[in-house]
C-alpha positions as MATLAB code, in Angstrom:
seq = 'XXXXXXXXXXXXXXXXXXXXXXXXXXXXXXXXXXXXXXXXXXXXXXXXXXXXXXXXXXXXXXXXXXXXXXXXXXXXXXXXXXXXXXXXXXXXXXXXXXXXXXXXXXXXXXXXXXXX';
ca = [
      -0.933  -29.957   11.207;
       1.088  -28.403   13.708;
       0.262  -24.749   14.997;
       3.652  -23.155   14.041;
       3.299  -24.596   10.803;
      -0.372  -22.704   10.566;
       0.660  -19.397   12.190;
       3.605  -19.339    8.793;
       1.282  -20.175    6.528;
      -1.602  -17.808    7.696;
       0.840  -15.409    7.942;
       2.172  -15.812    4.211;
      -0.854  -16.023    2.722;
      -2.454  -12.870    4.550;
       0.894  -10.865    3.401;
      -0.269  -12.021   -0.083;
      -3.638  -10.698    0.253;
      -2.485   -7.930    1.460;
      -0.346   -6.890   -1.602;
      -3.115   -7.971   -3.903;
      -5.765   -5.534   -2.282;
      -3.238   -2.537   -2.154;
      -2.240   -2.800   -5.775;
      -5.502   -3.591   -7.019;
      -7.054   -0.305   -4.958;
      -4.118    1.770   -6.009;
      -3.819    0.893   -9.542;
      -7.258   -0.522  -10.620;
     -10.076    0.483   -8.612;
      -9.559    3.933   -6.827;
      -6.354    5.333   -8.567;
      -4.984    8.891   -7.714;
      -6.229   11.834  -10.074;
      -2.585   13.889   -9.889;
      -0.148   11.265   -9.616;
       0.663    8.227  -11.865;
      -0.804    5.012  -10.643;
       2.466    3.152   -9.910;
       3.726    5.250   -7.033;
       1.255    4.920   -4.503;
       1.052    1.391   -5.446;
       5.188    0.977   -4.805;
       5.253    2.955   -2.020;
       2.968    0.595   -0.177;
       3.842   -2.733   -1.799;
       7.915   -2.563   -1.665;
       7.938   -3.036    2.144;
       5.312   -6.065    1.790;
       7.827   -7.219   -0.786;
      10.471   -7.434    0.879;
       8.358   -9.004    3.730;
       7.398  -11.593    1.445;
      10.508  -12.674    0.577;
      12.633  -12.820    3.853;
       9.401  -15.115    4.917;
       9.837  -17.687    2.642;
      13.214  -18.180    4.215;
      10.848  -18.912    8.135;
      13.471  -16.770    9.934;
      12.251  -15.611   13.687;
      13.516  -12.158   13.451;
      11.496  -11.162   10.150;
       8.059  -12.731   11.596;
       8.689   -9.780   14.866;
       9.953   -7.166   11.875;
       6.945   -8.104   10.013;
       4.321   -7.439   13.469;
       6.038   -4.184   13.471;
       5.531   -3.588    9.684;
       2.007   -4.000   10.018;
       1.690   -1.879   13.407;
       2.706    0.705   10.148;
       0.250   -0.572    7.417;
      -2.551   -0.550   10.536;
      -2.084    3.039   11.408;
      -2.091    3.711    7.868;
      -5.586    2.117    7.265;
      -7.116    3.969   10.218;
      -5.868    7.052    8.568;
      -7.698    5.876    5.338;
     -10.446    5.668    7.272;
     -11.283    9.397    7.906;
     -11.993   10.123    4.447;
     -15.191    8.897    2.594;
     -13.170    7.617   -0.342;
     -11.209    5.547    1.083;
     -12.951    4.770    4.190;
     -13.357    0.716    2.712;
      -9.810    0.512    2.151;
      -9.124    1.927    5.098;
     -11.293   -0.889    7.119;
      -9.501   -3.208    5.025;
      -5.790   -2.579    5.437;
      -6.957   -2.566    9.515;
      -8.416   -5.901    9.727;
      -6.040   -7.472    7.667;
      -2.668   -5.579    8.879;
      -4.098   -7.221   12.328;
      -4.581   -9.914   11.113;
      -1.265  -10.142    9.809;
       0.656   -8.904   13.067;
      -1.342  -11.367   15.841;
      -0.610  -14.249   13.559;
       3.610  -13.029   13.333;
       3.172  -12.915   17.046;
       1.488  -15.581   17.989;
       4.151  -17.450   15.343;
       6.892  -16.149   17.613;
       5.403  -17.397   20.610;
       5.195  -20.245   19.794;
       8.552  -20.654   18.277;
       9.917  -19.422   21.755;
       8.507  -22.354   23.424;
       9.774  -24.840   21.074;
      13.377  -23.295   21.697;
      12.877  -23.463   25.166;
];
């Protein structure tokens, strides 16, 4: 298996895991006491969404819009991390969100050297 053909699919399937941990820690097993469940969980899902789809079609500009997205989602989980609550979601969304954005970049990387 070639590496660029990896990188997408480690990407992909990392963006899926990410989606499924947010909604499932928004919705099922921390939800918010003064809000309804389904807006934290589409505030944080839509982008990954949209992510998700523009992937499937393997174009090189959404693989360096989705290492920025994720420089977002990281920053978000170290924020998580400060309270006691959240502090395992928080640890989550960082790993994964880097996860996420060194396997976009390495993607495009290695994408640039095949064009070259």
């Amino acid at each position: 298996m070639k590496k660029i053909y990896f990188l997408e699919y480690i990407t992909y399937f990392l963006l899926v895991i990410l989606i499924i941990i947010v909604a499932s820690w928004n919705s099922l097993i921390s939800p918010p006491e003064t809000i309804p469940r389904i807006i934290p969980t589409l505030i944080y899902n839509i982008p990954l969404l949209i992510l998700m789809i523009k992937l499937r079609r393997n174009k090189f500009s959404t693989y360096i819009m989705t290492s920025y997205t994720m420089l977002l989602y990281f920053v978000i989980g170290i924020g998580n991390t400060t309270s006691e609550k959240t502090f395992i979601l928080g640890v989550i969304l960082a790993i994964v969100s880097l996860s996420i954005f060194f396997s976009s970049i390495l993607y495009v990387r290695e994408k640039n050297k095949l064009s070259i």
